[in-house]
Every structure is written in C-alpha cells, then in structure tokens.
N, C-alpha and C positions, 0 to 999 in steps of 0.2 A: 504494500500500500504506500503509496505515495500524497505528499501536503504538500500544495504551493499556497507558499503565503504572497499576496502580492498588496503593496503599497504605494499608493498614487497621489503623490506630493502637491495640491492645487497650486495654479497661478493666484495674485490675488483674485478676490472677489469670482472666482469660477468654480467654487465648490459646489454650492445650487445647482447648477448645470449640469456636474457631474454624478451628483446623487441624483437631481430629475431621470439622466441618464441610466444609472442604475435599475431605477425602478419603472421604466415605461419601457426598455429596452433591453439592456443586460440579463438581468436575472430572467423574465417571460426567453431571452432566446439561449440563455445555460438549460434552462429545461428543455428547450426543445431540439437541443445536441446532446442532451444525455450529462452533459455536467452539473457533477454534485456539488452546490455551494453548502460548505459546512457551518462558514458563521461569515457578518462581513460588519461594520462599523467605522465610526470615526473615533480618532485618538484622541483623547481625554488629556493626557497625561503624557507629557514626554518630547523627544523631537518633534517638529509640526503639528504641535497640539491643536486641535480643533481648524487644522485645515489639510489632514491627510483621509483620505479613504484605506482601508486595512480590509480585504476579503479572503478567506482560507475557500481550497478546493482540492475535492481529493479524489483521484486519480488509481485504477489498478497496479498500474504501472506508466514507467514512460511512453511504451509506444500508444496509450492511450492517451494520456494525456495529449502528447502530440499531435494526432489524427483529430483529437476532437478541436484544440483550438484551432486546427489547420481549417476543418469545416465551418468552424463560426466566425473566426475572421474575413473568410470568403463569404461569408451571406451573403446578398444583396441587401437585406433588411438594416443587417448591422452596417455594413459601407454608406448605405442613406441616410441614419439613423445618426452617427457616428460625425459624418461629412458634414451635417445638418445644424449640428451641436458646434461644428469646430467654425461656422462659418463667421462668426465673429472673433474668430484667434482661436489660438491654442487653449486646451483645459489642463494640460499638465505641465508641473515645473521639473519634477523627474517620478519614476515607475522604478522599484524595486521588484527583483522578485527573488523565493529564495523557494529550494525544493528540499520536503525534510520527508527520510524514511524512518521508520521505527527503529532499522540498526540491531543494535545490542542488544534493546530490551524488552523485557516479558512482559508488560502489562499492555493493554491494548485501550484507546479512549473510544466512546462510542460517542 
C-alpha cells in the first residue's frame, strides 16, 4: 500500500479558488478514476498556515497510482475545469509531494 501526501502552497489570495476547485471538481473526478482520497484539509498550524491545501491518497501500489493520475490528468473535464480556474493566473506558489509505504512496520491504519 502506498500514501501520497501532497501539498499545494496558495498564491496570495487564490486559496478560495483552489478549495472551490476541490470541491466542484477534484474530489467528484478522484471518484470517478477510482482514487481513494483518505483525508484532505488546510494547515492550521505550521509552515503556510492557513494558506496550504494538504490531501493524503492511497494507492495499491505504484503502477497504480501512476495509471490513474495518468487518466485524470488527461480528462477533458479536468483540463477545462483546471484551465478555467487558472484563467486569471496561476493558483499555486509550489506543490509538494511525498510517497510513504508502511516499510518496516506491523500495525496497519485504516
């Protein structure tokens, strides 16, 4: 099993934008490629407090993961959608991602 955590650093003032984005867009087309969102929020507390977006997804493995964000970045829904949102500038100042396997240890999260 695999976790990509990813985190999306707002420009000023395009946080709105990017949460509208989330939720009239993103999450409706993770479901409809098969991606599992496990948890997703903004940071409270820490580097880019209250203007990062933070979403976990998790994945069989790599060549899944892969395949699927291959398919929803190709959408046409999401390139409209996406394109639509960006047309008065950009929404992000940078995008982390990081990929975490279970590894070493025994206990498993559900």
């Amino acid at each position: 099993m695999l976790y990509e955590i990813r985190e999306y650093v707002a420009l000023p003032g395009r946080l709105p934008t990017i949460i509208e984005l989330f939720n009239e867009l993103t999450i409706p087309l993770f479901a409809k490629h098969g991606m599992e969102l496990v948890n997703i929020g903004r940071t409270w507390i820490g580097e880019d407090s209250l203007n990062e977006l933070v979403y976990t997804m998790r994945f069989a493995d790599l060549t899944e993961l892969e395949n699927k964000w291959a398919q929803f970045l190709q959408d046409p829904e999401w390139v409209s959608g996406f394109t639509k949102r960006e047309a008065e500038g950009p929404l992000y100042q940078s995008i982390r991602r990081k990929l975490l396997d279970a590894g070493p240890f025994t206990a498993t999260v559900e």
